[in-house]
C-alpha positions in Angstrom: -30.5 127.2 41.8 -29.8 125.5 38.6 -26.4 124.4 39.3 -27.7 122.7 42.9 -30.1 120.9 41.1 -27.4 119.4 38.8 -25.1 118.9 41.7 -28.3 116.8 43.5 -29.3 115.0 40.6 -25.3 113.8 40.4 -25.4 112.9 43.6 -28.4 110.9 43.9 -27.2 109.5 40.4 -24.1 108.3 42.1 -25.8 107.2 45.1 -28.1 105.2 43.4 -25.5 103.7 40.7 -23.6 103.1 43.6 -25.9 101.4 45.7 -27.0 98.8 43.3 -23.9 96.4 42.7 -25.8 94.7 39.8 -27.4 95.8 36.6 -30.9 95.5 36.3 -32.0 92.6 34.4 -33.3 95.1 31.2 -29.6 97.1 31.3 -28.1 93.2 31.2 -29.7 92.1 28.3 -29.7 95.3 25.9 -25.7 94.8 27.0 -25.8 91.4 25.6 -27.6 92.3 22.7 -25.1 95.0 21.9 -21.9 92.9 22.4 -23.8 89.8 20.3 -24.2 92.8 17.5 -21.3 93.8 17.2 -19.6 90.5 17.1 -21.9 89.9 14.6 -21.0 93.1 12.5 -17.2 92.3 13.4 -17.7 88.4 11.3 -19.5 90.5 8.7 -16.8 92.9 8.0 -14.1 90.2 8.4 -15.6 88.3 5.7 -16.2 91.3 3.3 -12.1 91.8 3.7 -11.7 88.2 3.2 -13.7 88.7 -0.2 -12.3 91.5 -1.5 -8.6 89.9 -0.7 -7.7 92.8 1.6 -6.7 89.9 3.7 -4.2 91.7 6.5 -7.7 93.8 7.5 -9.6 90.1 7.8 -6.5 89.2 10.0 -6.5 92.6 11.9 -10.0 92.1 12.4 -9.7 88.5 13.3 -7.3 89.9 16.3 -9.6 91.8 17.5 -12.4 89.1 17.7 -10.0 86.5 19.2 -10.3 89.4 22.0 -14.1 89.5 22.0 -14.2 85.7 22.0 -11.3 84.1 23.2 -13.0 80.6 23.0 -14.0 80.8 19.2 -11.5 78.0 18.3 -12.3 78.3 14.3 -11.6 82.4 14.3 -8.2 81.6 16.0 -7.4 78.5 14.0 -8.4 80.6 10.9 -6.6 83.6 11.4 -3.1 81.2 12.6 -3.7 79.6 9.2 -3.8 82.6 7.4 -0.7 84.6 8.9 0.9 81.2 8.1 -0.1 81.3 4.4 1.6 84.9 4.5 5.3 84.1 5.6 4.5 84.7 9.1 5.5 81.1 10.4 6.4 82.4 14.2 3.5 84.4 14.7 1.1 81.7 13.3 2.9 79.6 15.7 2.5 82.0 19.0 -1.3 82.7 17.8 -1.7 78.6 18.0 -0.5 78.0 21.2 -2.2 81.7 22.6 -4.9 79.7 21.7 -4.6 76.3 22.9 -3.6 78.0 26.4 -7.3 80.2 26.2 -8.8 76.6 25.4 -7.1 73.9 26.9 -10.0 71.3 27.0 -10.5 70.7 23.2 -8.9 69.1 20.4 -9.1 71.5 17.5 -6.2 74.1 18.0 -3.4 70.9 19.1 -4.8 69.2 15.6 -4.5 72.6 13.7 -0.8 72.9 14.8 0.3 69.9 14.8 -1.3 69.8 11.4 0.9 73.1 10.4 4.1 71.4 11.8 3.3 68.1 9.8 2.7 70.0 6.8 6.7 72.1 7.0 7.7 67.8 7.4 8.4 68.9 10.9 7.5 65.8 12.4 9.3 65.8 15.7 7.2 69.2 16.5 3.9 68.3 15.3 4.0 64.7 17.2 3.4 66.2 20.9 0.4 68.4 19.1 -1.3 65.3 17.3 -1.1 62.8 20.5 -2.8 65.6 22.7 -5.5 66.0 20.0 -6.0 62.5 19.9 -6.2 62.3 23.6 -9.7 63.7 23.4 -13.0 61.5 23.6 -14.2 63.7 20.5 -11.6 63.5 18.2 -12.7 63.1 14.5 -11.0 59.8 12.3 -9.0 62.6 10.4 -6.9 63.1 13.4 -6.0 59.8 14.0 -5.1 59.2 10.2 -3.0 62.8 10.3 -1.4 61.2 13.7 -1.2 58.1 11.7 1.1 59.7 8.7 3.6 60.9 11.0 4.1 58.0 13.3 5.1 56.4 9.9 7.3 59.3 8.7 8.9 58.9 11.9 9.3 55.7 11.0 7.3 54.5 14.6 5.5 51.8 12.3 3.8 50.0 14.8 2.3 53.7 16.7 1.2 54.1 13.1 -0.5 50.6 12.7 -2.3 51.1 16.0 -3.4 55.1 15.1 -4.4 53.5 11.4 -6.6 50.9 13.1 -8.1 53.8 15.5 -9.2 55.2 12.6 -10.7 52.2 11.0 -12.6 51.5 14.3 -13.8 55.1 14.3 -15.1 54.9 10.5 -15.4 51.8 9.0 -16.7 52.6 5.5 -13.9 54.7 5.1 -12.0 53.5 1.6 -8.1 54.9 2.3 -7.6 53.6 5.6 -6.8 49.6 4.3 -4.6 50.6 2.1 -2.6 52.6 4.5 -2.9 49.8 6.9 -1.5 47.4 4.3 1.7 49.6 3.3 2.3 50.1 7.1 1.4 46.5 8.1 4.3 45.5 4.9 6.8 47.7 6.7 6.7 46.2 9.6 7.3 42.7 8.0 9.9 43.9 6.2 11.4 45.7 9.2 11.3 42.4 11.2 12.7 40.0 8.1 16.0 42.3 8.9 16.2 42.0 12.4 
């Protein structure tokens, strides 16, 4: 008797789980509640690692929340910046573009590798990165003045004069910009009194 009741209570358990495609609205946000705790805990931990220098757990935990949240463009950006800081250029590199591929629509990962390339004086590589970053509405002065630096170490001195006076336009008060607009703007003259 005991064992049909079991066997019935499955049943209708499965019938009833079964018959309802959706969870209730209760189940749904308990579930939500859970997943947003444990992200939270996840951070936590990460940045307990990160402060105690066991840095390859940060970075195994910051794996694991690019997984949980695969459109948190500072936890990938971090954790690419960090295997780079270790010697682990290609996988930096793969994590970067993994990222820009989850998050095609925003600036931030094409600055931060473009931003790695520029800083290894890999112009040529960083250049595609920078003008798609810059190709965004929201793109802060700092990545037109990056963008800016390697038109001129690619020696494109009038790209550079242009993404120089982008970033004037976009902060005005900002004190480096003239100069850089004057060393580039004497470049060009120069350039010119040789042709």
């Amino acid at each position: 008797m005991r064992n049909l009741l079991l066997i019935v209570g499955c049943a209708l358990l499965l019938g009833y789980s079964g018959a309802q495609t959706k969870p209730l609205e209760a189940v749904q946000r308990k579930l939500s509640a859970i997943r947003e705790l444990t992200e939270y805990r996840l951070v936590q931990l990460a940045d307990e690692y990160w402060h105690d220098g066991a840095h390859y757990k940060t970075m195994a935990l910051m794996f694991v929340l690019m997984e949980y949240d695969p459109h948190d463009v500072e936890n990938i950006g971090s954790l690419a910046w960090l295997l780079d800081g270790y010697g682990e250029h290609a996988r930096a590199i793969q994590v970067y573009q993994r990222g820009i591929r989850l998050n095609p629509n925003r600036y931030d990962l094409y600055y931060d590798l473009g931003y790695a390339y520029f800083n290894k004086r890999q112009y040529e590589q960083a250049l595609p990165y920078l003008e798609k970053a810059t190709s965004f509405n929201n793109a802060p002065q700092f990545v037109w003045k990056t963008l800016a630096h390697c038109y001129e170490r690619l020696g494109r001195l009038q790209q550079s004069l242009q993404a120089w006076q982008k970033a004037k336009q976009l902060d005005p008060s900002d004190g480096a910009v003239e100069p850089n607009l004057q060393r580039v703007r004497k470049k060009l003259e120069e350039e010119r009194a040789l042709q």
